[in-house]
C-alpha positions in Angstrom: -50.8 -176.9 47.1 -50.2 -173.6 48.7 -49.7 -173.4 52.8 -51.9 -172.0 54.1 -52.1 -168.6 54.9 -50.4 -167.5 58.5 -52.7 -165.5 60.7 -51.8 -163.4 64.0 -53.9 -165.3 67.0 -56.8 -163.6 68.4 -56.1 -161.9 71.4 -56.9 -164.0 74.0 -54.8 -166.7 73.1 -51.6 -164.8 72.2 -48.9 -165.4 74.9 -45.7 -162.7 75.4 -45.1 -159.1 75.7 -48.2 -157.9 74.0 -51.1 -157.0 76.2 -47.8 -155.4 78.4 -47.2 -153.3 75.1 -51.1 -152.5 74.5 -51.1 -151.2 78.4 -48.7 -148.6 77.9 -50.4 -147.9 74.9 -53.3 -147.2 76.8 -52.0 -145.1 79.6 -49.7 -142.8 76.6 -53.5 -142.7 75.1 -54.9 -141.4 78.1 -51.8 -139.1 78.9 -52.1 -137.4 75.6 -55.8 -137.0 76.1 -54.9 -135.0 79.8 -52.8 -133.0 77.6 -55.2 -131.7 75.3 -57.5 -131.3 77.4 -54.9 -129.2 79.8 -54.5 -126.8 76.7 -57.5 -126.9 75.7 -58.6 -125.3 79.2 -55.5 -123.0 79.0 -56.5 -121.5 76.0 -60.2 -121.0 77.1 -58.8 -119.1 80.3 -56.0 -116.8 78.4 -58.9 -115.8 75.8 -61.4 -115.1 78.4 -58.7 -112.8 80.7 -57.8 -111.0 77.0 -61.1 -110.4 76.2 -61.7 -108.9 79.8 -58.9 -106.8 80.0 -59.4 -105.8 76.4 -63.2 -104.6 77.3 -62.3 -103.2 80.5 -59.1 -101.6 79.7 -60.2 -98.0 79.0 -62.7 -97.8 81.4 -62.4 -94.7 84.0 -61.3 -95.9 87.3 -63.4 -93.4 89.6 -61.6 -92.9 93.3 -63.1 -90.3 95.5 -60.6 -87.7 96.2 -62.2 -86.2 99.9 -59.1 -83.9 100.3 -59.5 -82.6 97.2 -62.2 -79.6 96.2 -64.8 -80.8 93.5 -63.3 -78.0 90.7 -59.4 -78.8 91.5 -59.2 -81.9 88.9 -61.0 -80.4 85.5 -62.7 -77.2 84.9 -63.4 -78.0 80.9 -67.0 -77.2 81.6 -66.7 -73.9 83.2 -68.7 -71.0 82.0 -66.4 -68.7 80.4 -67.2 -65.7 78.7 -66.9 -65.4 74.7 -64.7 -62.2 75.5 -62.2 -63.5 77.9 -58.5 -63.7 77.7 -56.1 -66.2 79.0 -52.5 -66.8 79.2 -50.9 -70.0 79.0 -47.2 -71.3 78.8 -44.9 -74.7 78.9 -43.4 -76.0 81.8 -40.3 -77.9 82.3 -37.8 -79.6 84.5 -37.8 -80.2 87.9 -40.2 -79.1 90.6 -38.5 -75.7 91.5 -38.0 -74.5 87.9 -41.6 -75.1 87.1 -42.2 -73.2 90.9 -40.1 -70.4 89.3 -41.6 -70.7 86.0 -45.5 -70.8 87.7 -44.3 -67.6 89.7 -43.4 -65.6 86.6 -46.5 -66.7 85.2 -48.9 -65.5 88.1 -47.1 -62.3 87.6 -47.3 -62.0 83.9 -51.0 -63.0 83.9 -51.8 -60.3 86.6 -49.9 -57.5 84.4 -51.7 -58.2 81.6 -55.4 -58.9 83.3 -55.5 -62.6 81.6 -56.8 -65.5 83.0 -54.0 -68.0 83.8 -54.5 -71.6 82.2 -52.3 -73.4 85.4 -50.6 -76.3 84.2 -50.7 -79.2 86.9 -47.6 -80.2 88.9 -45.2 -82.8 87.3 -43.4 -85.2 89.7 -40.9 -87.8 89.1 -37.0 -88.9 88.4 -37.6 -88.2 84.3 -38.2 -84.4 84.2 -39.5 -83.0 80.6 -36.1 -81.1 79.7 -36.3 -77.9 78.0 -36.3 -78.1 74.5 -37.4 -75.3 72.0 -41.2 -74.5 71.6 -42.6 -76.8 69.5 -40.8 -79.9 70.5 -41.0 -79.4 74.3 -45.1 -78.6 73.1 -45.4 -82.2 71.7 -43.2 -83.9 74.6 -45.9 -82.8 77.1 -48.3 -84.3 74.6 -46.9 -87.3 74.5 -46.4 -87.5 78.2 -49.8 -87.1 78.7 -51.7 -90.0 80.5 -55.4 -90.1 79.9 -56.8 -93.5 78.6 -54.1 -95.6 80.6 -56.4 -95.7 83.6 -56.2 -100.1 83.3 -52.5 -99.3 84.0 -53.7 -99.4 87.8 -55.4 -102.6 87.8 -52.4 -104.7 86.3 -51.6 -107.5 89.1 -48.1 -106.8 90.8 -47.5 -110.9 89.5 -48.3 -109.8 85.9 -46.2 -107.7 83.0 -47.3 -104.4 82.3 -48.3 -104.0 79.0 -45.7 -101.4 77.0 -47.9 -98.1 77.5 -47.5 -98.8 81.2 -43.6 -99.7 82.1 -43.5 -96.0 82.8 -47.2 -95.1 84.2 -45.8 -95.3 87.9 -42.4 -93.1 87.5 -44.2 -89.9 87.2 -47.2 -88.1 88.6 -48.9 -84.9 88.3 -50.3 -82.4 91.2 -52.6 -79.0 91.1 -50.7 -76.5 92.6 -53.5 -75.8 94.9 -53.1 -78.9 96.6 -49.2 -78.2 97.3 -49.3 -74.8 98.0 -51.8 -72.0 99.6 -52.6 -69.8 96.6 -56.4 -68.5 97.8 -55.2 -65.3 98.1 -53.9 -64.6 94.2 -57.6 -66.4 93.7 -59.1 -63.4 95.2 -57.0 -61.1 92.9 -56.5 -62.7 89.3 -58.5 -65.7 87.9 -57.2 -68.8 87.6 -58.1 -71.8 85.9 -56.5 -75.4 86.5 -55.6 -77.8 83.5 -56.2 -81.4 84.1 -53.5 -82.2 81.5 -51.3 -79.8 78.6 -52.9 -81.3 75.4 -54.0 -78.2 73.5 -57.1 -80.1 72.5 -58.5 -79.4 76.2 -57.8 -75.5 75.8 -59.8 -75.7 72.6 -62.9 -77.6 74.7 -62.4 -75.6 78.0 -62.1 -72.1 76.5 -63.4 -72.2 73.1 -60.3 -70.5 71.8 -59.9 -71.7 68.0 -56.0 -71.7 66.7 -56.5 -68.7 64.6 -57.2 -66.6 68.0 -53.4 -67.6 69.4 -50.7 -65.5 69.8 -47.3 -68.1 70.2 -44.3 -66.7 71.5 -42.4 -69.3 70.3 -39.0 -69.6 72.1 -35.6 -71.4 70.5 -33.5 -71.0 73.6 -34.0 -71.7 77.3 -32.9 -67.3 77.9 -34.7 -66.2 75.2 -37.1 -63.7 76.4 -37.1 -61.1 79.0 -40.3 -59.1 80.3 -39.8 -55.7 81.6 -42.7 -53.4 82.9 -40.7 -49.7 82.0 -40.9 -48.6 78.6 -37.6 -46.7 79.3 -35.8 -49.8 80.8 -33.8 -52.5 79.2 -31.6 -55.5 79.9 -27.7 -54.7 80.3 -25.6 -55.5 77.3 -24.2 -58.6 78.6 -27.2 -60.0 80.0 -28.1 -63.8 79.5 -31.5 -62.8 78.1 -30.9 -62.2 74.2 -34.6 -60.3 73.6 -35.9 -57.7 75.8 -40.1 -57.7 75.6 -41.8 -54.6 76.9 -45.2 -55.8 79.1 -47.1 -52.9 77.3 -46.8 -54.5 74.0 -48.1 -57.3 75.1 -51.4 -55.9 76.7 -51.8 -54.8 72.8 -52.1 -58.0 71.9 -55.7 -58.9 70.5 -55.8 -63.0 70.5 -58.1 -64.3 73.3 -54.9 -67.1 73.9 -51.5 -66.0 74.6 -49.0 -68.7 74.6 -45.7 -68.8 75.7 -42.8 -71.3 76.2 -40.8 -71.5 79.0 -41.5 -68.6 81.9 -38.8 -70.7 84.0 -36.0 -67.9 85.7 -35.5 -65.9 88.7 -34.4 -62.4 86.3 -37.0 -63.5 84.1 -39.3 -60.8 84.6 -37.6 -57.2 85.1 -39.8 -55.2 87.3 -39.7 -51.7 88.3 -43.3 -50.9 89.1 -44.0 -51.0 92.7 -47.4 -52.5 92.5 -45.7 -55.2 90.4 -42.8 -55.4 93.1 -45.5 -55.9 95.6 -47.4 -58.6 94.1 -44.2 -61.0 93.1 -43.4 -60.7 97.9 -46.9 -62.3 97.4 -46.9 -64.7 94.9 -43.3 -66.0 96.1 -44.9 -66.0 100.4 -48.0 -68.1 98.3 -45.4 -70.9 97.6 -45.0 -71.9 101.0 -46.0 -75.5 100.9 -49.2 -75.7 102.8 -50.8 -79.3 102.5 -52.2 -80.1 105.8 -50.6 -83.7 105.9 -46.9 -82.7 105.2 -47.1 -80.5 107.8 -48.2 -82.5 110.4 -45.4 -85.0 109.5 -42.8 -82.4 109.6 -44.1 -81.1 113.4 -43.8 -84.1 114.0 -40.2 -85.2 113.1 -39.5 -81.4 114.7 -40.8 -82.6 117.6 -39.0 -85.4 118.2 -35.4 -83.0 118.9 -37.1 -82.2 121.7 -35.5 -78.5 121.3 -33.6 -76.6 118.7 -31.3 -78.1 115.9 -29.7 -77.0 112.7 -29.8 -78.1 109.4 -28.3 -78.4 106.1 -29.8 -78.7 102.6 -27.1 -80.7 100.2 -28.0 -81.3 96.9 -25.5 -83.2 95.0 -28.1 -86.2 93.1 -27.8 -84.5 90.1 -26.5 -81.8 86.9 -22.9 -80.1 87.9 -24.0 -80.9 91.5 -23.0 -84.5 90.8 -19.9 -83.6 89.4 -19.1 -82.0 92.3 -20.4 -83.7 95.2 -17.7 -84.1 97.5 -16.6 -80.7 96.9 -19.5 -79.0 97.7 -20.1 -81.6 101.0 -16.9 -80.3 102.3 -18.3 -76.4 101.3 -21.2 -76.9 102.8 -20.1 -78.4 106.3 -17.5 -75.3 106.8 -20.6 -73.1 106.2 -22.2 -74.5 108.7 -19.5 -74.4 111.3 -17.8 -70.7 110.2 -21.5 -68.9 109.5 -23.7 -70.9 111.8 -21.5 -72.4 114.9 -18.9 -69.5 114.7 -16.1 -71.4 114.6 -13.3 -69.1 113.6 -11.7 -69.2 110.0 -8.7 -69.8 111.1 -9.7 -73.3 112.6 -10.8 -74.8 109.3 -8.1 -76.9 108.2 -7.3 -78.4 111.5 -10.8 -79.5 112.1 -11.1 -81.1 108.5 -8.0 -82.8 109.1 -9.4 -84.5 112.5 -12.5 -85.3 110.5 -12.5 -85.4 107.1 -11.2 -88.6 105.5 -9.2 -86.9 102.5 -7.8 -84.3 104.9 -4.4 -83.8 102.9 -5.9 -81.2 100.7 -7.1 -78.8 102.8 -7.9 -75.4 101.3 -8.0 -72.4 104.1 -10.5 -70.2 104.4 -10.4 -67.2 102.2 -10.5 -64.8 105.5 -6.7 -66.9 106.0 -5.7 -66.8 102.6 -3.7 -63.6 102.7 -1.1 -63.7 104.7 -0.6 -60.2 105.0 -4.2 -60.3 106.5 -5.3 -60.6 109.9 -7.2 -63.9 109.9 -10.4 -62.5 112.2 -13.5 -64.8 112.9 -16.6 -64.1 110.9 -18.9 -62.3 113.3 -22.1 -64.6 113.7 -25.1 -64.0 116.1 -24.4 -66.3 119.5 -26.8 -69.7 119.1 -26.9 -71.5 122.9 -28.7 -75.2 122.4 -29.9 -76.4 125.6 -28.5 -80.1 126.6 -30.9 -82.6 124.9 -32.1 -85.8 125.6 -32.5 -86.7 121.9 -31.0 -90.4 121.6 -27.8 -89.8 118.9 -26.2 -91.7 116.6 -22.7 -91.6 117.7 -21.1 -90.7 121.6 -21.5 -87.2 122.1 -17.6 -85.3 122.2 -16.5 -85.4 125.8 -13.4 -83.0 125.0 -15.1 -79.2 125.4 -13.0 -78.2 122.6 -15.6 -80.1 120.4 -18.7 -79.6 122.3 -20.6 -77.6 119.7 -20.4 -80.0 117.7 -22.8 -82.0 119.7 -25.2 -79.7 118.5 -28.5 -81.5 116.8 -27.9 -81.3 112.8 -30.6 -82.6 110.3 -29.4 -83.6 107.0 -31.8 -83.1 103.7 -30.4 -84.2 100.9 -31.0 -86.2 97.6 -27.9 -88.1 98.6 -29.2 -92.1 98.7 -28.1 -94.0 101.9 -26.8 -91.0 103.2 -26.4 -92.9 106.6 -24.0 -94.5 104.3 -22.4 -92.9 101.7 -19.2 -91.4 101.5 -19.3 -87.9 100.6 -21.1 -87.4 104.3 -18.8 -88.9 106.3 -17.4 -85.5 107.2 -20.8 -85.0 108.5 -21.3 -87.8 110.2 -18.2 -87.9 111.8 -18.0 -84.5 112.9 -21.6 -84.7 114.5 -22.5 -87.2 116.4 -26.1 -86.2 116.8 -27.0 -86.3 113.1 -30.3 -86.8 111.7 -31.9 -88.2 108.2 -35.5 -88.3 107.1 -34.8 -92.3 106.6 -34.5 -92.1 110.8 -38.0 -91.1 111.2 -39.8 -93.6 109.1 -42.8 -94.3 111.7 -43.6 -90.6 111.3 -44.0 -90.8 107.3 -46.9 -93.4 107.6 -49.9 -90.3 107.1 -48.5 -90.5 103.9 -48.8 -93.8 102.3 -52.9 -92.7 101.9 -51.9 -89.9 99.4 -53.3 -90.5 95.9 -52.6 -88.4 92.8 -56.1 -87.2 91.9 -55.4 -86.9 88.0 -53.6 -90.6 87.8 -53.9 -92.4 91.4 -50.2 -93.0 91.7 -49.0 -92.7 95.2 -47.5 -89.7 96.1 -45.1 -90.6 99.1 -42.1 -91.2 96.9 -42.4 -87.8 95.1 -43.5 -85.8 98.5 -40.2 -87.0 100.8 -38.3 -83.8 99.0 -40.4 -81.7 99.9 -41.0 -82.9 103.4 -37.1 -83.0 103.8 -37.3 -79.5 102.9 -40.4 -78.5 105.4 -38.0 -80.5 108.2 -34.7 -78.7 107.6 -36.9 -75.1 107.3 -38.3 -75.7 110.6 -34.1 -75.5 112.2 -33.1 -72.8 114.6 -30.1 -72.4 111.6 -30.2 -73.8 107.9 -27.6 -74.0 104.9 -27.9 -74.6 101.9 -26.1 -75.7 98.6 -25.0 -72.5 96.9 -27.0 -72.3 93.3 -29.2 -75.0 93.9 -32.6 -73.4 93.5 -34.0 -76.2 96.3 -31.8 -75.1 98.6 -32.6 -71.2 97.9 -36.5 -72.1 98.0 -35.9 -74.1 102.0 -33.7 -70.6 102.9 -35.8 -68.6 101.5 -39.2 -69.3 101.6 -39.3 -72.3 104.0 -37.3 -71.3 107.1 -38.5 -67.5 106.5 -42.6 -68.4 106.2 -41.8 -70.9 109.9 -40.0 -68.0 111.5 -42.3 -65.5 110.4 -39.9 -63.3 108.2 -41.1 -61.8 104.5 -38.9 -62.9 102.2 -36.8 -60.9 99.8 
């Protein structure tokens, strides 16, 4: 007879671990449930922000622009006549090559009685480098930023998406918003390009490809443009091509496209109405915007009288590689050619304030010995005692007393409170100044909006009010061959003191 078969008890009379072992089953039951339904919510939420910011990702962010006129942004709509010619070209590199560049083209549109396509203003710390024609063409295509408008609604907390890492490091301007051009208005027609894709000169213009004349370019000094038939270039000059301006009025194409216009000897001018109009176009570039203006009165102000200025640009190209160098050249500028301190000076007062003294190099007035070391005749400066709170103790000894003198520094130099290659500077003068020292006059512009991306402007403007500061000085100097420095000597400080530059 077989036993009878064992059987577990029923629950309620089994004794032990058990209904300890069905609890925890229970509460990993419920546990697991809280988890999927956690995820479950999760992916609800991450599906329903996708889908937003994929439906609202190209949609136009529309931000009124009061300081800006209604036709500044986009003319593709404009009426423009069938008949009508127009000029266009590339622009490149930083802000004063594509000032130059702009210049030459105002010029070379005038000449030739075209309308000039004006390409918009690009800002940032990544220029577009010149490259030949085509290439350089396409990387202002490819810079471009229209349908990346979401790019400004992405939280500060979130990561960008890929088309934006870069949205923020670059802006663009109308140059009508920088600069006072009304006047050229009045004489030549202008019309302002939102962006450089070629399909927009197609839409605003009408022009098809096959009416396009391209000067193509395959080096930066390329092309010169001369307005005498019986001119020409000298043998050894860096342009390789001369082109005559009355060879070009021959041309028939409604569009006529060139590359880079960028260079001072560009243009080779020997008509006096010509002449003329480039004094005007270059007093036009005067920056004129009514908000960096009022901030650089206002950082004037605060001298309470008159102070120099230098303008050291060493942030970049063979200025970098020469930075100190070029510190040192700039400071005995300022005190030979501005404070008339005589030549024969230079090396002791380096060695009482320069760091790296041992290497003094005299001035070339001293150099000869056979020479009579003379001081360099300068116009007498007299600075009234100010009140202006300084950095540093002002010199007691009278032998240093000029030196007291107010100085503003504007420079691309970061920290330059800092930084070692101004140490001469700031050791020499105790009343020295940086744009970082005025930072409750800067806050007008924290409002400033790029109309063609929104970006704020402040961090790409501070150059140029550095520049509008340092032109406003009884004295400036500047960085020899830096084409900033030439534009604060030249156009800045002569436009605030009334002078017509060269």
């Amino acid at each position: 007879m077989r036993a009878p078969v064992s059987r577990p008890l029923p629950a309620l009379f089994q004794t032990g671990p058990t209904p300890a072992i069905r609890v925890v089953q229970h509460q990993a039951n419920r546990n697991l449930a809280l988890l999927l339904l956690l995820l479950t919510f999760a992916c609800i939420t991450s599906f329903a922000s996708a889908y937003y910011l994929f439906t609202t990702r190209w949609e136009a962010r529309t931000i009124p622009h009061p300081w800006l006129p209604a036709d500044t942004i986009s003319q593709a709509n404009v009426s423009m006549s069938a008949d009508e010619k127009y000029l266009a070209y590339l622009p490149h590199s930083g802000f004063h090559n594509q000032r130059i560049a702009f210049e030459n083209a105002l010029l070379l549109a005038y000449a030739l009685r075209r309308t000039l396509l004006v390409p918009p203003i690009r800002l940032g710390n990544k220029p577009i480098r010149y490259v030949e024609y085509d290439t350089l063409s396409q990387y202002h295509e490819l810079s471009a930023k229209e349908g990346l408008n979401h790019c400004l609604r992405v939280p500060p907390n979130v990561s960008r998406p890929p088309e934006c890492l870069q949205y923020f490091e670059s802006t663009y301007l109308p140059w009508n918003w920088l600069v006072n051009i009304t006047g050229l208005e009045s004489q030549q027609p202008l019309v302002y390009r939102p962006n450089m894709a070629q399909a927009w000169i197609v839409k605003a213009t009408g022009v098809e490809p096959s009416d396009v004349f391209t000067l193509r370019d395959s080096a930066p000094y390329q092309y010169r443009f001369l307005d005498n038939d019986s001119d020409y270039s000298p043998p050894q000059d860096r342009y390789s091509q001369d082109i005559y301006l009355t060879d070009l009025s021959g041309v028939q194409e409604r569009l006529l496209q060139f590359g880079t216009l960028f260079g001072t000897s560009r243009l080779r001018l020997r008509d006096p109405n010509n002449l003329a109009y480039r004094r005007r176009i270059r007093q036009s570039m005067m920056f004129s915007n009514k908000d960096l203006l009022s901030v650089a009165d206002s950082i004037a102000g605060s001298f309470k009288g008159p102070y120099v200025a230098i303008h050291l640009r060493t942030g970049d190209g063979r200025f970098k590689l020469t930075a100190g160098k070029t510190a040192k050249e700039v400071w005995w500028t300022l005190l030979r050619d501005v404070l008339g301190v005589p030549p024969s000076e230079k090396c002791e007062l380096e060695q009482k304030f320069a760091e790296d003294s041992n290497n003094c190099i005299p001035d070339p007035a001293c150099a000869d010995a056979t020479l009579e070391c003379e001081p360099t005749p300068v116009s007498p400066i007299s600075f009234l005692p100010s009140n202006i709170d300084c950095r540093l103790p002002r010199h007691q000894d009278p032998t240093y007393s000029f030196l007291n003198t107010p100085l503003y520094v504007a420079t691309d130099i970061s920290s330059p409170d800092t930084h070692p290659q101004l140490s001469i500077f700031r050791r020499s003068f105790p009343c020295i100044f940086f744009l970082g020292d005025f930072t409750n006059h800067l806050k007008p512009l924290d409002k400033l909006r790029s109309p063609y991306d929104q970006v704020e402007l402040k961090p790409f403007l501070l150059p140029f009010l550095d520049a509008l500061v340092a032109g406003k000085a009884l004295k400036v100097v500047g960085t020899k061959g830096s084409t900033f420095s030439k534009f604060v000597g030249d156009i800045v400080w002569t436009s605030w003191h009334q002078r017509d530059p060269a």
